[in-house]
C-alpha positions in Angstrom: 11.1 -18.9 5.2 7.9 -16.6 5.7 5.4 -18.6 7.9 2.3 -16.9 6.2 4.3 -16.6 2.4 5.1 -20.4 2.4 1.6 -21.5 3.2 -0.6 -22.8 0.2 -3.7 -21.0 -0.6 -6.7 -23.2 -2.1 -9.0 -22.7 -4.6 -12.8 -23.1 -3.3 -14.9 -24.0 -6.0 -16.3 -21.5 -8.9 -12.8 -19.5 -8.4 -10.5 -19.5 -11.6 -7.0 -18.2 -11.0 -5.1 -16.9 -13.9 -1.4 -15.6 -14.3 -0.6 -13.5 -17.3 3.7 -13.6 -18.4 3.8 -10.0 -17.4 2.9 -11.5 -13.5 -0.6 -10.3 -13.7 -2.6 -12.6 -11.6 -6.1 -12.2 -12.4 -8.6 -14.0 -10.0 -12.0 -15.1 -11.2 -15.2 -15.8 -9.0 -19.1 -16.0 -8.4 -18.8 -12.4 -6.8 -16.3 -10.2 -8.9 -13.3 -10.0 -10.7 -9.8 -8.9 -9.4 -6.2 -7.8 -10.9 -3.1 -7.9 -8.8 0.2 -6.8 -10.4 3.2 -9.1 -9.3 7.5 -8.3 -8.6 8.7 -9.4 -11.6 11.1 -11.6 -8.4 8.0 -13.4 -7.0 7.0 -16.7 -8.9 3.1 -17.6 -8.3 2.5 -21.2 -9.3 -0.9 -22.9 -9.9 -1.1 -26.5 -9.2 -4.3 -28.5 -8.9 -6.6 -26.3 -7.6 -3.3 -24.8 -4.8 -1.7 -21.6 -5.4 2.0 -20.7 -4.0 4.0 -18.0 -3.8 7.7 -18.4 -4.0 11.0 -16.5 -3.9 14.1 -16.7 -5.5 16.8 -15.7 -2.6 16.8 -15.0 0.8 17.1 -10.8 0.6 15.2 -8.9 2.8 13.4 -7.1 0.4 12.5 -10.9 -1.4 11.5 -12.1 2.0 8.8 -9.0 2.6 7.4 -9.3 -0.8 6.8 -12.9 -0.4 4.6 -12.7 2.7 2.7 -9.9 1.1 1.7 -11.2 -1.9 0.8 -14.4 -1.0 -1.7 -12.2 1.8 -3.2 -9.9 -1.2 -3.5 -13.1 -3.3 -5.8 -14.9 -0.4 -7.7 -11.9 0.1 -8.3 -12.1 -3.4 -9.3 -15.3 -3.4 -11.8 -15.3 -0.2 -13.3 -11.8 -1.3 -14.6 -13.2 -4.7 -15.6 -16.3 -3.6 -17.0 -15.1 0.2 -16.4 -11.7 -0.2 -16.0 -9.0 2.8 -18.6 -6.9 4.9 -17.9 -4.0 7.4 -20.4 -2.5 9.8 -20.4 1.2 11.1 -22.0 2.5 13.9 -23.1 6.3 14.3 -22.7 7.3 17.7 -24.4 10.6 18.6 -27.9 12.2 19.2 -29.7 12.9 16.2 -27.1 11.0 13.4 -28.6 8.9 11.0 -27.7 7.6 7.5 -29.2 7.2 4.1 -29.0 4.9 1.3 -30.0 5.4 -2.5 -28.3 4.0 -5.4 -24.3 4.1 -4.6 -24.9 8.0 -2.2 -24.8 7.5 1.6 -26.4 10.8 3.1 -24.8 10.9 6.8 -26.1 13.5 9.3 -23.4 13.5 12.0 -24.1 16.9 13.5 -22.9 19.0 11.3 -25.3 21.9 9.7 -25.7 20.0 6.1 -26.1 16.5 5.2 -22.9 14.8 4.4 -23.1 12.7 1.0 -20.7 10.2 0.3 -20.5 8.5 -3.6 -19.8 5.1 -3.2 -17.6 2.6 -6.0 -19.5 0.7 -7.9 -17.9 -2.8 -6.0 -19.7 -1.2 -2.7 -23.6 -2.4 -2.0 -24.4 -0.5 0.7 -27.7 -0.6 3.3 -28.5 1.6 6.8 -30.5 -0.1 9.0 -31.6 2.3 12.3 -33.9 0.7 15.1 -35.8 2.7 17.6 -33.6 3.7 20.4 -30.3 1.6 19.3 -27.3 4.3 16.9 -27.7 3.6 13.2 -25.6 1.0 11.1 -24.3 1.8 8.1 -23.3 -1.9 6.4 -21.1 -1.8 3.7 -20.3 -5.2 1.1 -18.0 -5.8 -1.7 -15.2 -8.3 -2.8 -12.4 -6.1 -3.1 -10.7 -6.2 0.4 -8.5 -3.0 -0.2 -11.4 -1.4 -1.6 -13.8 -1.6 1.3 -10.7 -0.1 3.7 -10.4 3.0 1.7 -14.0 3.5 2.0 -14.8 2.6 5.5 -11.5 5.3 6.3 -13.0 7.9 4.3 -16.6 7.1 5.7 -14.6 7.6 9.5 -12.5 10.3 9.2 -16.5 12.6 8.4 -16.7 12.6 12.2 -14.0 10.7 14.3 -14.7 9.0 17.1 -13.8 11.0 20.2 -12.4 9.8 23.5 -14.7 12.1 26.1 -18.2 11.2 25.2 -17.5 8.7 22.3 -19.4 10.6 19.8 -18.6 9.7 16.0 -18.5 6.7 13.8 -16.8 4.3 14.7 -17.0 -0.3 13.8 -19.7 -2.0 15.5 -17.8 -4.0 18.5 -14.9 -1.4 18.3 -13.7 -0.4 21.5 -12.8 3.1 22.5 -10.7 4.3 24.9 -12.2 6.8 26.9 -10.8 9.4 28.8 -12.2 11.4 31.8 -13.3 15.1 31.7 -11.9 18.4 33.4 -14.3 17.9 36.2 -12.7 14.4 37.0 -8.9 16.0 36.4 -9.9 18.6 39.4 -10.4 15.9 42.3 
């Protein structure tokens, strides 16, 4: 049995769960409204308040989708009742970051502003302090959502491993490599 599929997933209060015959599950709460489409193989039960996820054999292909939809069903739940926030760093001299409305302006040292259109779902705020990198800080319920954005935000200006220019997570670690001068010795 899947350790993370068999485990239960509570409801916190103000979430409404909801699961259509055509194994729609539809999640409900104070922050949003999500819509996950189910394997027609994978029951989802609602029980006072607990949601499981169960299988009907033991096939490899049963077992995988068991795990995983009980994980997008609990990120569904803790995003619309919690929700999700990321935080980006700009690493570089001279980079900052705009907000207005749902278009994040980025100068990352290129010779034009970058603008970014964000989803609706996103809130988005740059915060930049004198002498610290800006932060870009990015909110929403929809887990998968806020990925696909923070990817696309990243792959404007990847970090790089030789002076660790770009934009990267706040807390993110890179690993860093030594220059030609250092491969000479």
């Amino acid at each position: 049995m899947s350790r993370i599929g068999k485990s239960p997933i509570s409801l916190p209060k103000g979430v409404t769960i909801e699961v259509s015959g055509s194994n729609v599950v539809k999640v409900k709460g104070p922050k949003g409204e999500l819509f996950q489409a189910v394997d027609p193989d994978i029951a989802v039960k609602v029980d006072n308040g607990v949601i499981t996820v169960e299988r009907p054999t033991e096939q490899k292909r049963h077992k995988a989708l068991h795990g995983t939809y009980r994980a997008l069903i609990n990120n569904m739940v803790k995003g619309v009742s919690d929700g999700y926030t990321a935080q980006l760093e700009l690493v570089g001299v001279g980079y900052r970051a705009d907000v207005a409305k749902q278009a994040l302006t980025l100068s990352v040292g290129y010779s034009h502003p970058v603008v970014v259109l964000l989803p609706e779902e996103i809130k988005a705020s740059a915060k930049q302090d004198k002498g610290q990198n800006p932060i870009v800080t990015l909110e929403t319920f929809d887990k998968e959502l806020l990925g696909l954005v923070c990817a696309k935000i990243r792959s404007i200006r990847k970090s790089e491993p030789y002076k660790g220019k770009g934009i990267k997570f706040v807390g993110e670690t890179l690993r860093r490599k030594a220059g030609k001068s250092a491969a000479k010795k």
